[in-house]
Each structure stands twice: as structure tokens, then as C-alpha cells.
C-alpha positions as CSV (number, residue, x, y, z in Angstrom):
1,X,0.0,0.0,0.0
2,X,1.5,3.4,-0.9
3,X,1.4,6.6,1.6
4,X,-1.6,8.0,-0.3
5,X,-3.7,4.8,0.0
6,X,-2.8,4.4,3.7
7,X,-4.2,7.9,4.0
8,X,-7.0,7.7,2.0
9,X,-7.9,5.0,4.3
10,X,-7.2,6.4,7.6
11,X,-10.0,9.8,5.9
12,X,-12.7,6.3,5.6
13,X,-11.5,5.0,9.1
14,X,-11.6,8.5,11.1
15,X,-14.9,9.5,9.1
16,X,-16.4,6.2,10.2
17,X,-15.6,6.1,13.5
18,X,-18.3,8.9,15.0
19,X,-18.2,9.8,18.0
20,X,-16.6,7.0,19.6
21,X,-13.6,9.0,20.9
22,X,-10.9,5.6,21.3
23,X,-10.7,5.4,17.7
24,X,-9.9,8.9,16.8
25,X,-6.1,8.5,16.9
26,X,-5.2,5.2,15.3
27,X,-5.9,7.0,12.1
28,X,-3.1,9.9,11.6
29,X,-0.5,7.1,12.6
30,X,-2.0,5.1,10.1
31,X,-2.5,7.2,7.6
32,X,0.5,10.2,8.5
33,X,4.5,9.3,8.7
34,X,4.2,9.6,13.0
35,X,4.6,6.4,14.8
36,X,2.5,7.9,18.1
37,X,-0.6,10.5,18.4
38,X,-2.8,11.8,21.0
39,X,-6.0,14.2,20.7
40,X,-6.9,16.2,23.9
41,X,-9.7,18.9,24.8
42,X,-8.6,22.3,25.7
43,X,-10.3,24.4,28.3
44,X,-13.7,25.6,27.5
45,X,-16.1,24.6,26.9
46,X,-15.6,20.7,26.9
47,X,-12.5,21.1,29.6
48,X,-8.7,19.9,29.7
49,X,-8.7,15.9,28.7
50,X,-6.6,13.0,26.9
51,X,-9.7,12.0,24.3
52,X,-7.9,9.4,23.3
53,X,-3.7,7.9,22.6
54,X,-2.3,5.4,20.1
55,X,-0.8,4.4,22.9
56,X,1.1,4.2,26.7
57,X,3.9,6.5,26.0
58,X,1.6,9.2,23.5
59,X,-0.3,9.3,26.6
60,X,1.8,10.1,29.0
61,X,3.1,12.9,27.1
62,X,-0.2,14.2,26.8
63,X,-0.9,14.3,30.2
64,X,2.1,16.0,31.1
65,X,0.9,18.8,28.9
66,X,-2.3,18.8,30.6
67,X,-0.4,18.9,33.9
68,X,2.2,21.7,32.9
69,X,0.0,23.8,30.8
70,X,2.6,24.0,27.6
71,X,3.5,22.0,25.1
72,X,2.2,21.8,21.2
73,X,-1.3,20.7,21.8
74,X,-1.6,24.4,23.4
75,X,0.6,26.3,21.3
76,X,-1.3,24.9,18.6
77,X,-4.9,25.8,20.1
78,X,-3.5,29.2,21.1
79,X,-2.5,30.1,17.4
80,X,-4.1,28.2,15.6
81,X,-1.7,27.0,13.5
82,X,-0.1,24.2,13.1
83,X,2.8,23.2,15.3
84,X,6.2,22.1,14.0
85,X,9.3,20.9,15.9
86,X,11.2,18.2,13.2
87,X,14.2,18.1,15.0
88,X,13.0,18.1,19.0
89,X,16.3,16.4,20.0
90,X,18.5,19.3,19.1
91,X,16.2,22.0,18.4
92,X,13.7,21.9,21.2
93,X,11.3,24.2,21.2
94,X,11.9,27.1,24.4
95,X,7.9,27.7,24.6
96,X,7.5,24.4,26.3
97,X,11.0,23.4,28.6
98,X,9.8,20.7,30.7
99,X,7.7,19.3,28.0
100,X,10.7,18.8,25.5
101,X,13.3,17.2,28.0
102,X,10.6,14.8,28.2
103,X,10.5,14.4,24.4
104,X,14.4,13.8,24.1
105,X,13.8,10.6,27.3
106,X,11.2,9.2,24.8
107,X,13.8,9.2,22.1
108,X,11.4,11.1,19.8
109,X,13.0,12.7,16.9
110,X,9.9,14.9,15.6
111,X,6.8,16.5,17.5
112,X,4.0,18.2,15.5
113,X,0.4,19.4,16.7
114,X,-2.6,20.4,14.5
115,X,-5.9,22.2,16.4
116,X,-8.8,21.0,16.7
117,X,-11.4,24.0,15.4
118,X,-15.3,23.5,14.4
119,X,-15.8,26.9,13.0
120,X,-15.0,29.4,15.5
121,X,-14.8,27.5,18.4
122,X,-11.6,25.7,20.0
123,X,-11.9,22.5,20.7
124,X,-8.2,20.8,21.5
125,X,-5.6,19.8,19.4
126,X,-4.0,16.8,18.1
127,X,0.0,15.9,19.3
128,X,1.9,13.3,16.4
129,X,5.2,12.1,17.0
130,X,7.9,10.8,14.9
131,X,11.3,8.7,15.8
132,X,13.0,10.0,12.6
133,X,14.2,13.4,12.1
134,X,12.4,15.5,9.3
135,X,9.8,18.0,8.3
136,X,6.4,16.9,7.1
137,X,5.7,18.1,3.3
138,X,3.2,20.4,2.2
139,X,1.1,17.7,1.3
140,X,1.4,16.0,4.9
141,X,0.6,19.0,6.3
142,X,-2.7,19.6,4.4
143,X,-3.4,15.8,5.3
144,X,-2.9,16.1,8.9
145,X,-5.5,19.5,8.7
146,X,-7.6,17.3,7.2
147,X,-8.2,14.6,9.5
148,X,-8.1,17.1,12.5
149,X,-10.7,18.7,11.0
150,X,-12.9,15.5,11.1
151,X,-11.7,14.5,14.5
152,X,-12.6,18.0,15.8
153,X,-16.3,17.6,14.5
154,X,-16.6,14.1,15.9
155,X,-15.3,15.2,19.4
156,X,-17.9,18.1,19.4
157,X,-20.7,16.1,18.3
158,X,-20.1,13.7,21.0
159,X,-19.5,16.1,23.6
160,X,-23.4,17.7,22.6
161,X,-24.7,14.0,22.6
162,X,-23.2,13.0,26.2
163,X,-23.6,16.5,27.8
164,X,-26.8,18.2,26.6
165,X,-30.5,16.6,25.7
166,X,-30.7,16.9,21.6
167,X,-33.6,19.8,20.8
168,X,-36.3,17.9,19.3
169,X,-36.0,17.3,15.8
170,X,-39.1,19.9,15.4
171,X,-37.0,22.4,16.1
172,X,-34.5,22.3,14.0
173,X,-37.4,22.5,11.2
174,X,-37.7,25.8,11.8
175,X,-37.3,28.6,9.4
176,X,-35.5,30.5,11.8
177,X,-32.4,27.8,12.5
178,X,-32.7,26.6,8.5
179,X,-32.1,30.5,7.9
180,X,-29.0,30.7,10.8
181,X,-28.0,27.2,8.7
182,X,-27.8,29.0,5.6
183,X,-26.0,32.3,6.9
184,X,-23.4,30.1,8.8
185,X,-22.8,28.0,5.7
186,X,-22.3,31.0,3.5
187,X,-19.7,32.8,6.0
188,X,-17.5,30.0,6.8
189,X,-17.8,27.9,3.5
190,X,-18.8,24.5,5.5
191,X,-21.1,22.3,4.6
192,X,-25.2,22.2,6.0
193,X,-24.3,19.6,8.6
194,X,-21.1,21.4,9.6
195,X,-23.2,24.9,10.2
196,X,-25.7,23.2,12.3
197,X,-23.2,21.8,14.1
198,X,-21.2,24.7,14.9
199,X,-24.8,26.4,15.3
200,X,-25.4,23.8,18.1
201,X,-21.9,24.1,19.9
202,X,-21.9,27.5,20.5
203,X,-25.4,27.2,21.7
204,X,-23.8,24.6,24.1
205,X,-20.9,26.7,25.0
206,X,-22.9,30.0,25.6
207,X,-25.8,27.8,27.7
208,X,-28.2,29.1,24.9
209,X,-31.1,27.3,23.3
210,X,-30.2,26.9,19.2
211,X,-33.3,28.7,18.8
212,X,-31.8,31.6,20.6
213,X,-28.4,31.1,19.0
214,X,-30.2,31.0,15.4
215,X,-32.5,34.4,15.8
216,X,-29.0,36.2,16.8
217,X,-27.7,35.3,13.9
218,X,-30.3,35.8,11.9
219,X,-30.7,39.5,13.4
220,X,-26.9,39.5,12.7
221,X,-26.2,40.1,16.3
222,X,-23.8,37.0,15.9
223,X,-21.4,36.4,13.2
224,X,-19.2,33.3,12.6
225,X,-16.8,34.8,10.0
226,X,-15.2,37.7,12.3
227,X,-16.3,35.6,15.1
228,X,-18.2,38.7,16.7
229,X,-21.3,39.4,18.4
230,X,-22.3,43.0,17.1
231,X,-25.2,43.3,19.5
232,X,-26.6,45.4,17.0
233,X,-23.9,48.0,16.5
């Protein structure tokens, strides 16, 4: 199987595996040039936790960036960008001290961290680590933004589905939250499902009905693309 088959594969894999957050990480190192990767929540609104870790060692360094508060899954999540450290035996990144002595016990060559973002709301951020030295490509790169991007929407819609009561489907039936639907869609370029997700987690994050979420965005009181609430100004 070549690179871009195992990758391919490992899109089918993540997109197939819901919400069931254990299965989240086996596909970037199955489908990515990483022998090790660990997803983690970031603060609000779905708190500080491992989601899940390809294994023992992944982690354990994931939990020690909970613990410390630094390291790539927050840099990441605090930017926004993606995080990359190719050479973390000799070039270890000053941002996170503690964090990379740890690295260089593990024998880790390569440490790289993609966000997790639905829309504009942070979720976490994905860690991937390699025992050669190197950069990822442009390609890989794009690749690893890809499947973060499913594993961030999976973690979210499983968050809603164990924290919060769906609305009744009548309510999404609406005009009103088809309308909000539409704007979001149009403003961040997502697909229908996507909008009405990110619709529903920040209703979830501000403790807001989607109804009332909807009619603010309707009455442009609430934008997605700047990510500001205008109140009307």
C-alpha cells in the first residue's frame, strides 16, 4: 500500500468512527509518517482531557501537557496554527521546557500538533510524533489539517450527545435555525451539517437554546466569520 492509499484509508477510518472518541487516533498514525498521536480537549467549553492515545507513552506525554500547561497541543490551540518541531532532540522548542526534555527521554525525533477547530470554536488539538528526524511536506501537512478537521467535529458532536438533551428534531425544522443554517454555511464555507453543528456548539458553549443562537444570527447580532457578536452596532 503506498502513503496515499494508507491515508485515504485512515480519511474512511476516522470518518467512520463517529463519536466513539478511542478510535480517533489510530488513524493519523495510520495514515501520517508519525509512529505515536494523542487528541486532547482544551479548556472551555468541553474542559482539559486526553480523548484518546495510540498508545502508553503518546499518553503520558499528553498528560504531562495537561499537567504543565505548555507544550504543542496548546501552542497549537492558542495560534491556531499548526505546530512544528522536526528536529526536538536538538532543536527543542523554548515555549515548552519541561515538555521537551521529556520528548528527548522518549527518544522522539519529531513532534507536531494540529488544532482542533469546528468553525470558531476551540476544541483541543491533536500531538503526532515521529522517531526520525524531518519536516512533514506540504502535502502532509494539508493531510494532517484534514483529519483534524474530522476528529474535531466528531469530538464536538459527541460532547453535545453525552452533555446536553438533543432539541427535538421539530426544532430544528424551523425557518429560523434553517435561515441561521444557511448564513453560517455561507460565511465559513462548511457544509449544511457542519453549520448546524457549529450552530449547536456554541449554543452549548454560551448555555443558549439553538433557537436563541439562530434568531442572533439571523438579526446578525452574531457572526461566525469575524467571530463577533455585534449586538446590533
Amino acid at each position: 500500500m503506498t502513503q496515499r492509499d494508507a491515508f485515504l484509508q485512515a480519511v474512511t477510518e476516522l470518518t467512520a468512527a463517529g463519536t466513539n472518541g478511542t478510535k480517533l487516533c489510530q488513524p493519523f498514525v495510520d495514515g501520517l509518517p508519525v509512529i505515536r498521536a494523542a487528541i486532547s480537549t482544551l479548556g472551555d467549553p468541553f474542559g482539559s482531557e486526553t480523548v484518546c492515545a495510540s498508545d502508553d507513552e503518546a499518553a503520558r506525554l499528553d498528560e504531562l501537557q495537561l499537567d504543565l500547561g505548555e507544550g504543542p497541543c496548546w501552542q497549537a490551540l492558542a495560534t491556531r496554527l499548526p505546530v512544528l518541531a522536526p528536529d526536538a532532540q536538538n532543536a527543542p522548542d523554548p515555549a515548552w521546557p519541561t515538555l521537551s526534555l521529556s520528548i528527548r527521554d522518549a527518544g522522539l525525533r519529531a513532534v507536531f500538533a494540529f488544532p482542533l477547530i469546528v468553525g470558531t470554536m476551540n476544541v483541543g488539538a491533536v500531538d503526532l510524533y515521529s522517531d526520525t528526524v524531518g519536516p512533514l511536506t506540504r502535502s502532509q501537512i494539508d493531510d494532517a489539517a484534514l483529519l483534524a478537521a474530522i476528529a474535531a467535529r466528531h469530538i464536538v458532536a459527541g460532547a453535545l450527545e453525552r452533555l446536553s438533551e438533543p432539541e427535538p428534531a421539530s426544532a430544528f425544522s424551523r425557518r429560523e435555525v434553517h435561515q441561521a443554517t444557511g448564513m453560517v454555511l455561507a460565511q465559513l464555507g462548511v457544509s449544511a451539517a457542519d453549520a448546524l453543528l457549529i450552530i449547536r456548539a456554541h449554543a452549548f458553549a454560551e448555555g443558549r437554546t439553538v433557537r436563541e443562537v439562530a434568531a442572533a444570527i439571523v438579526d446578525r447580532d452574531l457572526e461566525f466569520g469575524d467571530s463577533s457578536e455585534r449586538n446590533g452596532t
